[in-house]
N, C-alpha and C positions, 0 to 999 in steps of 0.2 A: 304145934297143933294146927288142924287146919281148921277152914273157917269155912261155918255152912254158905254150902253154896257155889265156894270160890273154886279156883281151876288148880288141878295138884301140880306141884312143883316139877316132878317128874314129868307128869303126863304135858304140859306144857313144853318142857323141854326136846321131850321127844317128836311132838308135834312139830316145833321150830325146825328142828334137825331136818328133818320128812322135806319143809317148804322148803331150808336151806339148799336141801339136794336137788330139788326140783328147779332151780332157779341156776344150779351150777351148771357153767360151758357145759356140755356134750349130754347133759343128762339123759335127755330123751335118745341122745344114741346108744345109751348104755343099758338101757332098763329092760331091753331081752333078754339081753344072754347070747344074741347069736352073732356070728360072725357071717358078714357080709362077706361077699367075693366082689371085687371091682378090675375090670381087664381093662388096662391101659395099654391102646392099640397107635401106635403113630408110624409116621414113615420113615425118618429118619434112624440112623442105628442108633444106639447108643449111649454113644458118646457122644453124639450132636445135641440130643435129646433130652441128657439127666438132668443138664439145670431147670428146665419146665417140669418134668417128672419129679422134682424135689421140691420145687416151688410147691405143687400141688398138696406133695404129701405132706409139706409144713402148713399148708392151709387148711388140710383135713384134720390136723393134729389140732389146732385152734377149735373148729368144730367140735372135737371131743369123739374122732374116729380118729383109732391111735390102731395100727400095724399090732397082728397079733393079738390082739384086744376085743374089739370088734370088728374089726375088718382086716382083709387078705389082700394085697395088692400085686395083679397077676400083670405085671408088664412085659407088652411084646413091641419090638420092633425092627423094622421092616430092610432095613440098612440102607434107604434110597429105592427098594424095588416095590412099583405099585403091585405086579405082579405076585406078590409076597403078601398081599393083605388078605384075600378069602380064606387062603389057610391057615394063618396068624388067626381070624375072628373067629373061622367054624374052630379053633381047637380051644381060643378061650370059653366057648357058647358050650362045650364038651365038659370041661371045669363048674360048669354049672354059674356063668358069671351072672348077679347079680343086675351090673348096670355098666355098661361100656363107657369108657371115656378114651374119646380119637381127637387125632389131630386134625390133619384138613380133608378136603374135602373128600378122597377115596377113601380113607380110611374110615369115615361115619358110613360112606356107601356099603362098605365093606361089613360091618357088624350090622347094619340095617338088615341088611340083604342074610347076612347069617344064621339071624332070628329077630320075626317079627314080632317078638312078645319083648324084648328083653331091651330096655331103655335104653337110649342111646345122650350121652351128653358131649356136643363134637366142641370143640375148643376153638378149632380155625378153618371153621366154614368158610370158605368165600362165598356163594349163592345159596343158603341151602334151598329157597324154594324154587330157584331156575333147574336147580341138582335133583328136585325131588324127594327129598328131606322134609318138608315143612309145607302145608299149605299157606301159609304167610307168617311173617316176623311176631307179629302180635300173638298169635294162635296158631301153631306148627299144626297141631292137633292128631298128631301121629305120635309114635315110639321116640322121636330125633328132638331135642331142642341144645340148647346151649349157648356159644357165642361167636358172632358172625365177623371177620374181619373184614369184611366188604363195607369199606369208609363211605362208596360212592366213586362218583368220575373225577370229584374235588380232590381224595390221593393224588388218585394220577397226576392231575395237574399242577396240584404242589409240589412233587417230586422232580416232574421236569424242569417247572421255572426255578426252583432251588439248583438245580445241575445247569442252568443256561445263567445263573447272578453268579456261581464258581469259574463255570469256563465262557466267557461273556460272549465269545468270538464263534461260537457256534453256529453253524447253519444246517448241520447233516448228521442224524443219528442213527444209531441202529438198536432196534426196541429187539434185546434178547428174549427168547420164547422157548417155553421145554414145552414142545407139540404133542407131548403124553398128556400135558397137563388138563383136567375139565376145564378148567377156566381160563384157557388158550386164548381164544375169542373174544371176550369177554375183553381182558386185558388190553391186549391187540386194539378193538376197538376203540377203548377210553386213550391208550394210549397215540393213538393217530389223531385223535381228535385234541387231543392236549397238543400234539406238536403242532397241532396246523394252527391253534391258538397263536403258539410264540414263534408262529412264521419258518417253523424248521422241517427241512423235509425227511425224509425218512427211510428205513428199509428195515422190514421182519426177517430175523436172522436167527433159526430155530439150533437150539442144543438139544437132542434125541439123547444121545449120552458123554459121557465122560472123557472116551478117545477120542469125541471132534471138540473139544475143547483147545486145543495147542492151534490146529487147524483153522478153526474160525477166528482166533486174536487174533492170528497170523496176516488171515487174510483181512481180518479188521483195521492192520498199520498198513497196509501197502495199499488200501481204498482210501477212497475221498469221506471216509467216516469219523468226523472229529472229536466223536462220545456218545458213549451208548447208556441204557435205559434197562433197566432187568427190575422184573417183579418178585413178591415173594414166591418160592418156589421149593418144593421138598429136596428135589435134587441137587438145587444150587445152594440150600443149605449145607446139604450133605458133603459140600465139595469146596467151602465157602472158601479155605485155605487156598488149595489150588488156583479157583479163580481171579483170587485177590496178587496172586504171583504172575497169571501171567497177564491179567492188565497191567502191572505194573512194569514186566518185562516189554509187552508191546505199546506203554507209555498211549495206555485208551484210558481217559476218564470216564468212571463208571458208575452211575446213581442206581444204588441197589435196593431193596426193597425189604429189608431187613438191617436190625442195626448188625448183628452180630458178623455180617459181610464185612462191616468198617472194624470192630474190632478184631478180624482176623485180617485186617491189612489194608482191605478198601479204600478207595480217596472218602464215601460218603454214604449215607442212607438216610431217609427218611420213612417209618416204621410204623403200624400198629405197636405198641406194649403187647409183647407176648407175655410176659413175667404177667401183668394186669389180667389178663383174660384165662393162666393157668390157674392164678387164684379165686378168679371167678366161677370156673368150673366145681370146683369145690364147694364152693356155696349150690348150685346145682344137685349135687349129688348129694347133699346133705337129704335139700328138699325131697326127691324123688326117695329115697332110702326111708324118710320118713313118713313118706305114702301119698307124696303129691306127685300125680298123674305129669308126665313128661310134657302132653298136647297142651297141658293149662299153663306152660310156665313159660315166658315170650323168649327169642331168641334175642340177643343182646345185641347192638352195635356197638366200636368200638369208642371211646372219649379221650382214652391217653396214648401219645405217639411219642415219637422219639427221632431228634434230628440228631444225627452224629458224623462230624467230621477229623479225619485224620490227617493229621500233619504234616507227619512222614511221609505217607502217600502221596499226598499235594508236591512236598517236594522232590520228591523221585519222579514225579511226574512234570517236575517243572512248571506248578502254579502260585500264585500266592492266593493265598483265599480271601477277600475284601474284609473289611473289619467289620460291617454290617450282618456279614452273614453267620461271621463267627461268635456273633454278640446273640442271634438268635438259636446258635448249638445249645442243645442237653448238654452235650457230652462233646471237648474235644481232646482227640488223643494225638498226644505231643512223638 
């Protein structure tokens, strides 16, 4: 029997149930009905690529947008060619996508410029507001936000003196540059200003593409260049193997700008967390999907990095790495 007044067993239960759902991961993503479209646009092919691309889609599954479900995830990728990215965006913009998510910095240009209504969430901006992307970090307050791997001039300069406490004997580098790149200059600059800190002099040594790679090592061992400097780079990801072979065949030690360079063979890198910031995007595209305006939401700088030295490398290359520096690795691979 129940009691005047009181709240029915049922009707309480069912209420509970109602809050319970409301309170469960992804609810609000699921309470349409409709399936979102999401274009994942990067430079890389791949196979360079899938581990970010998976990172992502395991942190949208967290969120409670699950593949098939509620959302559709339309991945294209560019195999290394900038060149490759307007027609990669206008064909995802044609699919009707939803909210873009790119990797660095041509790629956000590239869905920007494809449509100007249609969100953009870029992963690895270098500049986005020198790029034109964002009216500032705090407040983009365009179509573009997301997460910025531009540390400042303090990478740079960690990266050098880390490669000048490996190889101690250094006095003459060569600051690798892929001069397609936007953030050419950029780099270039922090990095000349980082060597003239630790007294080392220098020369800009451009990679355009692929075939002058054997070339330029080449002529790397046979100059007065005792170790070179390389930024993050789509290209030099895309080729990270190759690279890591013939520094080691021309016995150049190489501080790369990426960890995934050292684990494809490199003496070394010192790194943004990409895996940090692909997860991060995620959280983005939650926000905007659930109808927060792109311009309101700040673009992020990076907090977690990654020093990674290789063993092997060092020795093929005939170093020993000091015990101090090895005691400050993430990550060392034997």
């Amino acid at each position: 029997m129940r009691r005047r007044g009181g709240f029915p067993h049922r009707v309480f239960g069912l209420v509970l149930g109602v809050v319970l759902l409301g309170l469960a991961p992804g609810a609000d993503a699921q309470q349409d009905g409709r399936i979102y479209r999401i274009g994942y646009l990067t430079v890389p092919s791949r196979e360079s690529a899938q581990e970010g691309a998976d990172n992502f889609a395991r942190a949208l599954r967290e969120l409670g947008w699950v593949e098939g479900k509620n959302i559709a995830i339309e991945y294209r990728f560019a195999g290394g060619s900038y060149d490759r990215l307007p027609g990669l965006a206008a064909e995802l913009v044609r699919l009707k996508t939803d909210v873009f998510v790119t990797g660095a910095t041509p790629a956000a240009v590239a869905a920007r410029d494809a449509s100007r209504l249609t969100p953009v969430v870029s992963m690895f901006t270098n500049d986005p507001v020198g790029a034109g992307l964002a009216t500032s970090l705090a407040r983009p307050g365009g179509t573009v936000t997301g997460l910025t791997v531009a540390a400042g001039p303090e990478l740079t300069g960690k990266q050098l003196e880390l490669l000048k406490n490996v190889v101690p004997s250094i006095s003459r580098i060569a600051i690798l540059v892929n001069p397609a790149s936007p953030t050419r200059a950029r780099f270039v600059s922090q990095a000349e200003a980082a060597a003239r800190t630790l007294g080392l002099t220098h020369q800009v040594v451009e990679l355009r593409e692929p075939r002058q790679f054997d070339a330029v090592f080449a002529a790397l061992a046979t100059s007065r260049t005792e170790a070179a400097f390389a930024p993050s780079d789509s290209m030099f990801y895309q080729h990270r193997d190759r690279l890591a072979e013939l520094a080691a065949k021309h016995r150049v030690p190489v501080m790369w700008g990426l960890k995934d360079h050292a684990e494809a063979g490199g003496l070394m890198a010192y790194s943004v967390n990409l895996m940090d910031l692909t997860r991060r995007a995620a959280w983005y595209v939650d926000k905007i999907l659930k109808g927060t305006k792109p311009g309101d939401l700040p673009f992020e700088q990076p907090t977690k990095f990654d020093f990674v030295i290789n063993l092997k490398a060092a020795k093929a290359l005939g170093l020993t790495i000091p015990q101090p520096v090895l005691l400050r690795a993430d990550q060392v691979i034997q």
